[in-house]
C-alpha positions, 0 to 999 in steps of 0.5 A: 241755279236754274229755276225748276219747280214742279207744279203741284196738283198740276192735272187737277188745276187742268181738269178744274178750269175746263179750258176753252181753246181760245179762252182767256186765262189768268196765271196769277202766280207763274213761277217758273211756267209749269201750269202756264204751260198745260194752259197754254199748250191747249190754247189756240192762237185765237186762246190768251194767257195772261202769265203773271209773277213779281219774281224776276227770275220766274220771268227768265226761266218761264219766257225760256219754258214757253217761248213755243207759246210766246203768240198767246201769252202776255207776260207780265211782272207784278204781284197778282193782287193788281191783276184786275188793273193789268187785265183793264190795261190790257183792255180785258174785261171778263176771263174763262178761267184764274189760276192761283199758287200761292206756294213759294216756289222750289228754286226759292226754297232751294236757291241759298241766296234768295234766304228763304230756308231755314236749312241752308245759310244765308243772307236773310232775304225771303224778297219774291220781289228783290227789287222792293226795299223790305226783306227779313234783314229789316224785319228781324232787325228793326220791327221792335218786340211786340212787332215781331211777336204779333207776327210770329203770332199771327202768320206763324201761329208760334205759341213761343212767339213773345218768347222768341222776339225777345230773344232776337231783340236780346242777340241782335243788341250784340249785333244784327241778325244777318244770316237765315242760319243765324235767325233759326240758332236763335230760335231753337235755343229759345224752345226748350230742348224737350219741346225743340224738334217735337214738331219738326225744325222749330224755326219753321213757323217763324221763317213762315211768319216772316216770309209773309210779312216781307211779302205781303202775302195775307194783306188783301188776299181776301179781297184779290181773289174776290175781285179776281172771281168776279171777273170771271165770265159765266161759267168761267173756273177760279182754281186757287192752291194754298199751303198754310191755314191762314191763306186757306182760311182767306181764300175759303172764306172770299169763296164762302161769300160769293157763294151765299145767296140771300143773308136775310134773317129766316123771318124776314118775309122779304130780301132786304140784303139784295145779296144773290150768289155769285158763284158756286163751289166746285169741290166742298172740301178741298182738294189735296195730292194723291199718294203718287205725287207726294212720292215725287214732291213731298212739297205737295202734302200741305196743298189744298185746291178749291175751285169755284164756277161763276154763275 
């Protein structure tokens, strides 16, 4: 299957990050090169782009998609949460602009095998990484009760979820869980049949929570795009995409912190904190796909862009 995947919110992250033709810039999450892409088109030799992804595949088919661009873009395979150890490898200090999709990308979605839907049959998988040891074979099939709950909970934000680790430890006693069709049976029959479909397929929160957790996708997301952020030089554009709470919530709360200048009590006669703002909020509210692109990829309606400047 061929790796395709349409970029969402592709002419706002361009015209956010402002890009300077022989800017440094860092594509955290390239997938299959749709934003390298414009990026890199507008550089000059003189331009670089670090393109970073942890998924193998992305690799092959992003070096195909730029191999115009392969003058000016160092590929690199690794999650974006060591981006600043890869940029002092590199022997990069500051960046003109960031880049972050943190979606999981079409062809994961839609390529069976990769066991990320919940709307085709497959092995349970959901590794961006495969070439890490921990994917939702394991979890499903070895994270005891409580462990799932506090998951399905906590990354899912299922109000059944107690309920349907219950009832994932109750079938997996007759034999694993194998297969993503498998894992969704399970969790429709825990809903009662009223409730099941009310708010779309009932296994969706749940495939979420475990996606997340196979992944690491929350674990020092906070601290990444801080870190990220201040390496930005003045002026320099962090661009971030999220589509669910929980990373919109991490991302605007990294931003919110950067942004605010002295915490001091208003009494206080003078600063204590010695906090100064370090960047400020491009958009107030995010960001979100206008109706001609949600005609051509439903994928994008839950997007939110949020984009900061570095003092």
């Amino acid at each position: 299957m061929e790796f395709v995947h349409k970029p969402v919110l592709l002419n706002e992250c361009i015209q956010a990050l402002c890009i300077k033709p022989d800017g440094i810039y860092l594509d955290g999450t390239m997938g299959g090169g749709g934003h390298s892409y414009e990026i890199a088109k507008r550089l000059t030799a003189g331009g670089k782009l670090v393109a970073v992804d942890k998924d193998g595949d992305a690799h092959e088919a992003a070096k195909k998609r730029l191999r115009n661009f392969s003058d000016r873009i160092i590929f690199v395979r690794d999650d974006f949460k060591n981006a600043c150890a890869v940029l002092d490898e590199l022997g990069i200090d500051h960046l003109d602009g960031v880049l972050l999709d943190l979606g999981v990308s079409s062809y994961q979605l839609d390529n069976a095998e990769r066991g990320f839907s919940y709307m085709q049959d497959a092995p349970l998988d959901m590794r961006m990484d495969r070439g890490q040891k921990l994917s939702a074979y394991e979890v499903v099939n070895g994270y005891s009760v409580n462990e799932l709950t506090a998951i399905f909970r906590d990354y899912g934000e299922e109000k059944l979820a107690r309920k349907i680790a219950e009832k994932i430890a109750e079938e997996r006693q007759k034999a694993p869980v194998a297969t993503t069709g498998e894992l969704a049976k399970i969790v429709e029959q825990a809903y009662p049949a009223a409730t099941r479909w009310k708010f779309g397929h009932p296994a969706k929160r749940v495939f979420q929570a475990v996606r997340i957790e196979v992944n690491g996708e929350l674990a020092d997301l906070e601290e990444a795009v801080t870190a990220l952020a201040r390496r930005l030089k003045p002026q320099g554009r962090m661009a971030v995409i999220t589509f669910h709470s929980l990373e919109d919530r991490a991302v605007k709360n990294a931003f919110r912190q950067l942004s605010l200048s002295c915490t001091c009590p208003p009494d206080f006669p003078v600063c204590v904190c010695g906090k100064v703002q370090e960047v400020k909020l491009i958009n107030a509210k995010p960001i979100t796909a206008g109706t001609d692109e949600l005609r051509d990829n439903p994928r994008a309606e839950s997007a939110k862009l949020r984009v900061i400047e570095r003092m």
